[in-house]
N, C-alpha and C positions, 0 to 999 in steps of 0.2 A: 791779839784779838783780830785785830784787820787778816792776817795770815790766813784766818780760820775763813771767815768772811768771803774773801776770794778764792777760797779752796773750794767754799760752798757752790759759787756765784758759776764757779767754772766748773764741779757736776751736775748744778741743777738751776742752769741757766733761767728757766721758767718760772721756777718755784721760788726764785729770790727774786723774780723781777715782782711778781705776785707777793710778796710778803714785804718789799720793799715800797710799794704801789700804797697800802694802806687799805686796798676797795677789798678783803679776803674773809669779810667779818659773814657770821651766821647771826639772823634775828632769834631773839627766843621770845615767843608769842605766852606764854605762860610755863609756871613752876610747880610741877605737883610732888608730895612724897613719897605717896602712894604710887609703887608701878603697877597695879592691878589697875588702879581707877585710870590713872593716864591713860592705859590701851584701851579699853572703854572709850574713853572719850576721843581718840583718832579715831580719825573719817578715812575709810579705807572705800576707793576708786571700784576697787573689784567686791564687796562685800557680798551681796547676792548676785553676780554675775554667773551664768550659765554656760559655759564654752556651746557653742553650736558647730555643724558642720565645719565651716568654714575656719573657724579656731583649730579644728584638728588636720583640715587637710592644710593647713599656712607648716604645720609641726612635720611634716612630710619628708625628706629629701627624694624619695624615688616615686614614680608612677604607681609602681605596683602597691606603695605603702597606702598611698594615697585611695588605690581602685579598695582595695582590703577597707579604708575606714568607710568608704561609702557604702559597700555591702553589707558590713556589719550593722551600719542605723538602719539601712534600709530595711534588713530582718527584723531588726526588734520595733519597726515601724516610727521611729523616731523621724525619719524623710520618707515622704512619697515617694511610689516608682515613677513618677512623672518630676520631680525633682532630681533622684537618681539620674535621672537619664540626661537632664539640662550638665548637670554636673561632670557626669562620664565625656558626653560631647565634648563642654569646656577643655576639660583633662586632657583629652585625646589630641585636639587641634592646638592648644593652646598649652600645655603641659604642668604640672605641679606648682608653678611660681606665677601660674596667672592667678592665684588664690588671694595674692600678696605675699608680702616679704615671710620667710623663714623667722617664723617665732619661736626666740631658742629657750630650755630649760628655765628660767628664770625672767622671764618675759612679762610675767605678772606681777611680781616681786620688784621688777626696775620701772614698771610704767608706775606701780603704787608708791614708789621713793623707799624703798625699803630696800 
């Protein structure tokens, strides 16, 4: 048994220092039987949340991606041409990553814990 133990300790140095520590435990705040009613009753971070501009140009990696999402809202009039234009400036002098960080596929799903 000890064998197994330092065989462990010596692939996954972290995870046996962590499991050996005792501090690795998860609280459970309540028990339901029902999975329909428990999802119901989570409180989800993003539930009516909207992405706006700015959510989609963070989605971005290139300028041109970025110039394309700004003229598309500004068509369907979801942004002013006077926002439009604050926006393009930023972009131009400042470039894609002055939006903030690159929000990857799954950005909403890890900020929710899920």
């Amino acid at each position: 048994m000890d064998v197994e133990k330092e065989s462990f300790r010596k692939m996954f140095p972290n995870l046996a220092q962590e499991m050996e520590s005792g501090n690795c435990g998860i609280k459970i705040n309540s028990v339901r039987s029902d999975p329909a009613t428990g999802e119901k009753a989570v409180s989800r971070k993003f539930t009516a949340y909207t992405p706006d501009v700015i959510d989609f140009l963070r989605r971005c990696d290139k300028v041109e991606q970025a110039e394309e999402i700004i003229c598309y809202l500004e068509k369907r009039g979801e942004i002013s041409s006077e926002y439009a234009r604050k926006l393009r400036k930023q972009l131009k002098e400042k470039g894609v990553r002055s939006f903030g960080s690159k929000k990857e596929n799954d950005h909403y799903l890890k900020q929710d814990g899920l």
